[in-house]
VEXDREN-2710 file (C-alpha; in Angstrom, 1 decimal):
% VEXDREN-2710
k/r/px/py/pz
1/UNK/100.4/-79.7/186.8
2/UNK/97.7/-82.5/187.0
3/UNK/98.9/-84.8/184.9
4/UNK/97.6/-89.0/184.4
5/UNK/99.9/-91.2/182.6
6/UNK/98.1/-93.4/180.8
7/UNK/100.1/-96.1/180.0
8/UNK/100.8/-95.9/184.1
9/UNK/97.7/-97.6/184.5
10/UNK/97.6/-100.1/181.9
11/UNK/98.9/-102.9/180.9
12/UNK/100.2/-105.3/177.7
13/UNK/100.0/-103.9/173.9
14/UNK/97.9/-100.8/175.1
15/UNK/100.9/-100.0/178.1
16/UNK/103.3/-99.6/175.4
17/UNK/101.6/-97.6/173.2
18/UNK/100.8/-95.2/175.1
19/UNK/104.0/-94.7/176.7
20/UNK/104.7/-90.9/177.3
21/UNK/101.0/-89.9/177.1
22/UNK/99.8/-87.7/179.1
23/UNK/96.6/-86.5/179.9
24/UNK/95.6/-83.2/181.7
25/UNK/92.4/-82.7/184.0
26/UNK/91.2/-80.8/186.6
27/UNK/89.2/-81.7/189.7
28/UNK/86.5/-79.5/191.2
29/UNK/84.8/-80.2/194.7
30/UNK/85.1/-82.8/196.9
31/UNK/82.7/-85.5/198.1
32/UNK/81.3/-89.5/197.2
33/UNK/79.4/-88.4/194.3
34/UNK/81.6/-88.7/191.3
35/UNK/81.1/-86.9/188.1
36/UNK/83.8/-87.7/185.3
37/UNK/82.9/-85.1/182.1
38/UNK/84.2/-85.3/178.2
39/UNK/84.6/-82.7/176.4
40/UNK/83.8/-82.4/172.3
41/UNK/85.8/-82.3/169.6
42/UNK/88.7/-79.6/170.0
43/UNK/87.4/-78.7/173.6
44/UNK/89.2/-78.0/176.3
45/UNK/88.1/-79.4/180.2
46/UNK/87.1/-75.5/181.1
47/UNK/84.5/-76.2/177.9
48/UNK/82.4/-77.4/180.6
49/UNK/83.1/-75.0/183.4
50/UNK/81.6/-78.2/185.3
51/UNK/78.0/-77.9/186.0
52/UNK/78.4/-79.8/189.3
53/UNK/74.7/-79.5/189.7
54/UNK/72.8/-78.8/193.3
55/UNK/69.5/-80.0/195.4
56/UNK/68.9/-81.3/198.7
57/UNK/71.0/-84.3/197.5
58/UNK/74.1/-81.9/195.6
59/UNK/76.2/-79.6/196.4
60/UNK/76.0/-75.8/195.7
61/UNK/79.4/-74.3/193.8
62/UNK/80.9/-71.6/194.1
63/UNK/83.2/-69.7/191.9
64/UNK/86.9/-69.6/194.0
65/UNK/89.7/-67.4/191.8
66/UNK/90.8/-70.4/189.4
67/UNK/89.3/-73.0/191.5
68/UNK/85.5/-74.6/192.2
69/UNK/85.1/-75.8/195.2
70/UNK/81.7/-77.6/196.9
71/UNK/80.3/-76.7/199.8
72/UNK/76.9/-78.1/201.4
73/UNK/73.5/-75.6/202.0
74/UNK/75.2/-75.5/206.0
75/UNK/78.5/-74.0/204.7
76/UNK/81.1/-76.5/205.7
77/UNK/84.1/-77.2/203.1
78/UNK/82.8/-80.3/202.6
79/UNK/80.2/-80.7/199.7
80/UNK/78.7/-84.2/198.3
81/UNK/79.6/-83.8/194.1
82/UNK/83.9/-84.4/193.0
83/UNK/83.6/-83.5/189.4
84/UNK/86.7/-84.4/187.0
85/UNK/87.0/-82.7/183.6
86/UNK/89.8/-83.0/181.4
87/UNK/91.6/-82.1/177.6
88/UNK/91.2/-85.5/175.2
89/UNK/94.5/-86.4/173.7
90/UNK/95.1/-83.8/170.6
91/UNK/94.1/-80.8/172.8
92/UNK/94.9/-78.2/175.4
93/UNK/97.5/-79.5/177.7
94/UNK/97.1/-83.3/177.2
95/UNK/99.7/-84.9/174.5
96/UNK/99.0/-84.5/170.6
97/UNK/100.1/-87.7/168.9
98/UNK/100.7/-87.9/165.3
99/UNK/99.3/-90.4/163.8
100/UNK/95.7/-90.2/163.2
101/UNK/94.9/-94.0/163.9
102/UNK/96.6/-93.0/167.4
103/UNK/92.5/-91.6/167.8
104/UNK/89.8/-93.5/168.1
105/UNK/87.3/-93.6/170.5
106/UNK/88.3/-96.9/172.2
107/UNK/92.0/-95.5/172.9
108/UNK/90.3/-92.2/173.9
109/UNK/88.1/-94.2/176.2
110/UNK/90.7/-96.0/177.6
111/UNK/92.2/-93.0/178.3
112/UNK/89.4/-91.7/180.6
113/UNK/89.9/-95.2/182.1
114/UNK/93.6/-94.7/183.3
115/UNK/92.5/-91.2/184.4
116/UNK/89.5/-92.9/186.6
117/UNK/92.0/-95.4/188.0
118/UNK/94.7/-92.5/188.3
119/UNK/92.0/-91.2/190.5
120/UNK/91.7/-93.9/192.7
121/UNK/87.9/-93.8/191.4
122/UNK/85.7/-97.5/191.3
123/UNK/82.9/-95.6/189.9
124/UNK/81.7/-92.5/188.2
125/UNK/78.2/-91.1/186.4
126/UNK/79.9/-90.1/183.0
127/UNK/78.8/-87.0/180.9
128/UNK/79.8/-86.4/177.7
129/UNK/79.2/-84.2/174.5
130/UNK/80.0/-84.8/170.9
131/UNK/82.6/-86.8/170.5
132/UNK/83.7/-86.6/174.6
133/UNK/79.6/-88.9/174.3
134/UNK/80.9/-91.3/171.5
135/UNK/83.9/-91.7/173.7
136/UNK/81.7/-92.0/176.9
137/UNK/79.5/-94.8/174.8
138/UNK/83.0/-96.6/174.4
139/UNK/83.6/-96.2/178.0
140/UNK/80.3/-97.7/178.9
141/UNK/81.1/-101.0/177.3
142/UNK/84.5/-101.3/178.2
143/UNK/83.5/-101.2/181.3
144/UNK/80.0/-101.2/181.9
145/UNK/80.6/-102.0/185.8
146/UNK/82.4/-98.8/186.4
147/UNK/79.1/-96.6/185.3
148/UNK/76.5/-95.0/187.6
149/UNK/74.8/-93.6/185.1
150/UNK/75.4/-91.9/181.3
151/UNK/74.7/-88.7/179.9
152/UNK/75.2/-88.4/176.2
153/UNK/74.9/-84.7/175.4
154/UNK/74.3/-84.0/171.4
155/UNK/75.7/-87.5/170.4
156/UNK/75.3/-89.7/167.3
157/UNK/76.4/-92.9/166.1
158/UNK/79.7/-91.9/163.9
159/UNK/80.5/-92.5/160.9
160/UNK/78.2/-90.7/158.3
161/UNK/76.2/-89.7/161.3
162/UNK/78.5/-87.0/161.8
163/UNK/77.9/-85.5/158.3
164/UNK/75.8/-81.9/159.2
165/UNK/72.5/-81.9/157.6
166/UNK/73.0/-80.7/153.8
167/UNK/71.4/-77.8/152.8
168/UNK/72.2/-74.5/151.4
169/UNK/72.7/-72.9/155.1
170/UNK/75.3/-75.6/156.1
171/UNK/77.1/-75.0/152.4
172/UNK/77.2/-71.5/153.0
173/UNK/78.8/-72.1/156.4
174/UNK/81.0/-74.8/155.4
175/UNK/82.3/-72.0/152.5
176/UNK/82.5/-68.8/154.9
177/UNK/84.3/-71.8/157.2
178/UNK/87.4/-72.5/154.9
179/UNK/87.8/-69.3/153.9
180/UNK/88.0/-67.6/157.6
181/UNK/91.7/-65.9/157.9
182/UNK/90.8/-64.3/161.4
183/UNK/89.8/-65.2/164.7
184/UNK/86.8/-63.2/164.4
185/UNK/85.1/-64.7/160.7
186/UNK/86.3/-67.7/162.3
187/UNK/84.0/-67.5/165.6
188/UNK/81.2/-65.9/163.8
189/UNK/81.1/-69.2/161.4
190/UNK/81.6/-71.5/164.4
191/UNK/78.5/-69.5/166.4
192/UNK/76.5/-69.6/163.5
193/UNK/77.1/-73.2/163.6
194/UNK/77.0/-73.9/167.4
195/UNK/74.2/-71.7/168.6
196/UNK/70.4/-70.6/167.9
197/UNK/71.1/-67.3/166.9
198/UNK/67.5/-66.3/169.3
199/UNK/69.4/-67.1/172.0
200/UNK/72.3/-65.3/171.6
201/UNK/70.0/-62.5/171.6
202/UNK/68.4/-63.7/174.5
203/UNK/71.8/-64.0/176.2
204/UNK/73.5/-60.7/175.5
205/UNK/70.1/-58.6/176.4
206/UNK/70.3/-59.9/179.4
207/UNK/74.1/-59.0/180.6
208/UNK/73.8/-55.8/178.3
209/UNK/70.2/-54.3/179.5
210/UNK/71.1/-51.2/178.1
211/UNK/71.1/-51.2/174.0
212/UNK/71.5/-48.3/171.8
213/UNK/68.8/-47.5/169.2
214/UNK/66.6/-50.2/168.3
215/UNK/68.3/-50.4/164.8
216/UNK/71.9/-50.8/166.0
217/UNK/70.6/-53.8/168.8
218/UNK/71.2/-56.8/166.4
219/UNK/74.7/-55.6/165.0
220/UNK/75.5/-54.6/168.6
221/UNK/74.5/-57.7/169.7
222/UNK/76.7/-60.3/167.5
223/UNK/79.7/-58.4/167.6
224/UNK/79.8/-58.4/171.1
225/UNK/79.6/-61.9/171.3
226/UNK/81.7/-62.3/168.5
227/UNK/84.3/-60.6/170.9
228/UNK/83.6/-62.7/173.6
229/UNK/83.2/-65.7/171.9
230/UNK/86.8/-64.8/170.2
231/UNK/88.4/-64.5/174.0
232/UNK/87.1/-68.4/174.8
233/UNK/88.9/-69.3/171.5
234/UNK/92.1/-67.7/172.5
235/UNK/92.0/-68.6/176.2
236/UNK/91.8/-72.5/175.5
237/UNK/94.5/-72.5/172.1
238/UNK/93.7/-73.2/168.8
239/UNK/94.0/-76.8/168.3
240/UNK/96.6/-78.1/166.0
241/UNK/96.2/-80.0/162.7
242/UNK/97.6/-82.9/164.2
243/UNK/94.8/-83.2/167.1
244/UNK/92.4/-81.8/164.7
245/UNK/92.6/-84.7/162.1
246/UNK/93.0/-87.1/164.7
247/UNK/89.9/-86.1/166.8
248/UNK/87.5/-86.1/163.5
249/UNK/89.4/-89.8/162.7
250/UNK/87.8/-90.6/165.8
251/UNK/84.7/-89.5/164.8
252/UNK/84.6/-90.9/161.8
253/UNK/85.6/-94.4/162.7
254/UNK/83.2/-94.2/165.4
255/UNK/80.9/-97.4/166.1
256/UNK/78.8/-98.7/168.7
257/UNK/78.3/-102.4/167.8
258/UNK/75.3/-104.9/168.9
259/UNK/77.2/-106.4/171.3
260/UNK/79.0/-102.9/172.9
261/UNK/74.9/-101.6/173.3
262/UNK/74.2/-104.8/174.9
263/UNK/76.8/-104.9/177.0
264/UNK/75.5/-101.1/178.0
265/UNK/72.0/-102.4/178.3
266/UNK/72.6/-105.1/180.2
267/UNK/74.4/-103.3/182.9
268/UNK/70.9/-101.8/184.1
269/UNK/72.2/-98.0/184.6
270/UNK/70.2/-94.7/183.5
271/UNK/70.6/-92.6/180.7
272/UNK/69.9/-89.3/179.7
273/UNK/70.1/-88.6/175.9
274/UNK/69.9/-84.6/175.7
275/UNK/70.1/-82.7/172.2
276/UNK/69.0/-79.9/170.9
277/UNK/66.2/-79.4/168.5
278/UNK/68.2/-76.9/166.1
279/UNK/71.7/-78.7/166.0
280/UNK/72.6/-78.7/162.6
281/UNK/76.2/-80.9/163.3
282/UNK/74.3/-83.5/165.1
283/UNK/71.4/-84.1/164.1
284/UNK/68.6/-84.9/166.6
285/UNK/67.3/-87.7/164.8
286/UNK/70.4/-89.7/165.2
287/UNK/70.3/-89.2/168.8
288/UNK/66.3/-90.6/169.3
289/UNK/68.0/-93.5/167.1
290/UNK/70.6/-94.4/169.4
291/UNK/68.5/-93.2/172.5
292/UNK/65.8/-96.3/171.3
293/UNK/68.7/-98.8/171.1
294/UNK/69.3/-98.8/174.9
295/UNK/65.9/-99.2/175.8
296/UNK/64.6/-99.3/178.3
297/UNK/67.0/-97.3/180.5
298/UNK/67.3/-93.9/177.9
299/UNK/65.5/-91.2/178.7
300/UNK/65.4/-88.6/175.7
301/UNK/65.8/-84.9/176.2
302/UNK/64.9/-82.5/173.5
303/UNK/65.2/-79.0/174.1
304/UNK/65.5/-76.0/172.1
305/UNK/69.0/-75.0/171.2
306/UNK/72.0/-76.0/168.9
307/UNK/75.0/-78.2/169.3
308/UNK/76.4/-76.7/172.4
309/UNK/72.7/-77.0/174.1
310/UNK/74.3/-77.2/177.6
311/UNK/75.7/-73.4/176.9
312/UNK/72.9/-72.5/175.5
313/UNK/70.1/-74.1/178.2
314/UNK/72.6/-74.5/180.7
315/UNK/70.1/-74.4/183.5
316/UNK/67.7/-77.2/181.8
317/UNK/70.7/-79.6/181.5
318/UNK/72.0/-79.3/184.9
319/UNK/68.2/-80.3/185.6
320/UNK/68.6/-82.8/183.9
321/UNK/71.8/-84.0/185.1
322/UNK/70.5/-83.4/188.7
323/UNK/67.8/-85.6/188.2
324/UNK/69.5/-88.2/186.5
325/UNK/72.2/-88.6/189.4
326/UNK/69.2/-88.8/191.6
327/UNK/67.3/-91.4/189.8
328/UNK/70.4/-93.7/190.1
329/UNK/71.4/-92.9/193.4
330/UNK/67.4/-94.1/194.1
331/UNK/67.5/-97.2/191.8
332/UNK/64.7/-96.0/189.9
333/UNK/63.3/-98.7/187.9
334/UNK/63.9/-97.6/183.7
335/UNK/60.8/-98.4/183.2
336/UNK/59.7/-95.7/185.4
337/UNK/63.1/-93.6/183.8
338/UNK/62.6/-93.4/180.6
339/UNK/59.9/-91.4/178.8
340/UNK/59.8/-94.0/175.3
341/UNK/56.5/-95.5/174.9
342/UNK/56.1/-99.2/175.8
343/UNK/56.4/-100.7/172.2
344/UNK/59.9/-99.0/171.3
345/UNK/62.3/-101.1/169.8
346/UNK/65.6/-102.5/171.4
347/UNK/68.8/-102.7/170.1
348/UNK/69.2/-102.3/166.7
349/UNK/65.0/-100.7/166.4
350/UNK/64.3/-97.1/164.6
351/UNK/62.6/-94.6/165.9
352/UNK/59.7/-92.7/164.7
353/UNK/57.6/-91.6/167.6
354/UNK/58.1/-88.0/168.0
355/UNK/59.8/-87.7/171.9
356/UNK/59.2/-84.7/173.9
357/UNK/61.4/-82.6/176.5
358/UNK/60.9/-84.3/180.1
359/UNK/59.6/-81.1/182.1
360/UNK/59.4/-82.6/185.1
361/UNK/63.1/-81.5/186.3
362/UNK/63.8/-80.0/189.9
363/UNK/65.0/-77.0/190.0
364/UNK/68.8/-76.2/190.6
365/UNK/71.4/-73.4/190.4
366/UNK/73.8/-73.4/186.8
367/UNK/76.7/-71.0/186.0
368/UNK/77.4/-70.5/182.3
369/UNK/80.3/-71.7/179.9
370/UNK/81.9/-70.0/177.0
371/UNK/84.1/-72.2/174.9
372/UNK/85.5/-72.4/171.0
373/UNK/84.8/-75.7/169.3
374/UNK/86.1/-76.8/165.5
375/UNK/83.2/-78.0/163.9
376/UNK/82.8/-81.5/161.4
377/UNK/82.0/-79.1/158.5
378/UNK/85.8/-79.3/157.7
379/UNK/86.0/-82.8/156.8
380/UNK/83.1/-81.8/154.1
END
């Protein structure tokens, strides 16, 4: 079993307390490009089903029985993308502590830390979602020299940020959420939460072309994903209350000071900030907020989806991603980067100009992921 010991790699007060951790990961491809992902809250590392995205520059990926592998457009073995994606302390395979101050985003960081030394990686571009994009924000300013570039998928700031937008949809969910006794009311709530229900449809037409009678489609539809949605859950464990309370303690005590975003900022690398326009968990909002606080080297993506937009426009964020590895790999000025008019404020600014999907993307090959996420509407 792939297994990093985190207090292996570190040293003093943080050495001891995490004595006996244990993180698990997986490694996918081979080659200098280094891609280190983190997943959400209660996500597993085959949440991703890395993305390792392709162009001229990337590698293509194949699909090999329980493995990924790289390979180049000539064929050989050897692609140019290593991706790394791995279970957060309190889920899947990695150790569950107890305590809930045992989870913050710091010690979470500075466990994606050990795993980069454990490794043997300098430097990485580092992707996260949700929580794994707090805890990739904590990373940056740890240690801002150890970043090629950031990805924040469907982030905010913590704290009350992670509150869902209240209204009598969220209520209802939140409601039909607690009183879920089966794996199926339970996956319904979470892809009512997670997903645009139009694409769902949009999905499921297209790997079930042929439909009963027009009036059965929509019923059809849901329970089938339902189903399928219910065999990610199962696959990947529910997560225990333990990991549970711990992971939404990190979210709650979750905070990017003036001096951690400076530290980010001054580092000089990229950033994509990608959300979707319907997430109702994280809202969008927060995102432009945090995106206009590393100015001038955050690029905002908005595209349509919910809070798992990378399922649901998986193709449009491995664009994204594709291009965002480039652009570093090119030193792209940020000024040329990012997409925030001139006279956006820096650290600590609002935002109120109304920022548009970047549609300029290259085109590249993306495979789709199914996974079961908790969702925040628990700590309502």
């Amino acid at each position: 079993m792939p297994f990093c010991y985190v207090g292996s790699y570190q040293t003093g007060g943080d050495a001891v307390g995490n004595n006996g951790i244990k993180i698990f990961f997986r490694n996918y491809g081979h080659g200098p490009v280094k891609i280190l992902m983190i997943t959400g809250l209660a996500g597993t590392h085959d949440s991703w089903l890395p993305p390792t995205p392709n162009d001229d520059q990337l590698s293509a990926v194949d699909r090999d029985d329980d493995q990924l592998r790289a390979v180049n457009r000539d064929g050989d073995d050897e692609g140019s993308v290593e991706v790394c994606a791995f279970d957060n302390r309190g889920m899947g395979r990695s150790s569950v502590p107890t305590k809930k101050s045992e989870y913050t985003t710091r010690i979470m960081a500075k466990d994606a830390i050990a795993l980069m030394d454990h490794l043997g990686w300098r430097k990485a571009h580092v992707f996260g979602h949700s929580l794994g994009a707090m805890i990739a924000c904590k990373l940056a300013a740890l240690v801002p020299d150890r970043v090629l570039s950031l990805a924040l998928l469907n982030v905010t700031g913590g704290g009350y940020e992670c509150f869902p937008k209240l209204d009598r949809q969220t209520l209802s969910i939140a409601i039909r959420f607690l009183k879920a006794k089966t794996p199926e009311q339970r996956a319904a709530v979470d892809l009512e939460t997670h997903y645009s229900k139009v694409d769902i449809v949009v999905h499921l037409e297209y790997h079930c072309p042929v439909l009963p009678h027009q009036d059965k489609i929509g019923a059809l539809i849901w329970n089938t994903f339902v189903q399928e949605y219910v065999k990610g859950i199962s696959a990947s464990g529910m997560q225990s209350n333990d990991g549970f309370d711990g992971q939404i303690n990190a979210c709650w005590t979750h905070k990017m000071s003036r001096t951690e975003l400076e530290s980010i900022r001054s580092a000089g690398f990229l950033i994509s900030v990608i959300h979707g326009r319907h997430d109702i968990i994280a809202q969008l909002h927060y995102a432009k907020r945090l995106a206009g606080k590393l100015q001038p080297f955050a690029r905002m993506i908005e595209l349509h989806g919910g809070h798992l937009v990378s399922h649901e426009r998986t193709e449009e964020v491995n664009q994204a991603l594709v291009e965002l590895i480039d652009a570093s790999e090119r030193n792209i000025s940020p000024y040329d980067w990012t997409n925030f008019p001139v006279e956006s404020p820096g650290v600590g600014g609002d935002i109120t100009a109304d920022i548009k999907a970047d549609s300029s993307f290259p085109k590249c090959k993306a495979q789709e992921a199914f996974s079961g996420y908790h969702n925040f509407l628990l700590a309502l």
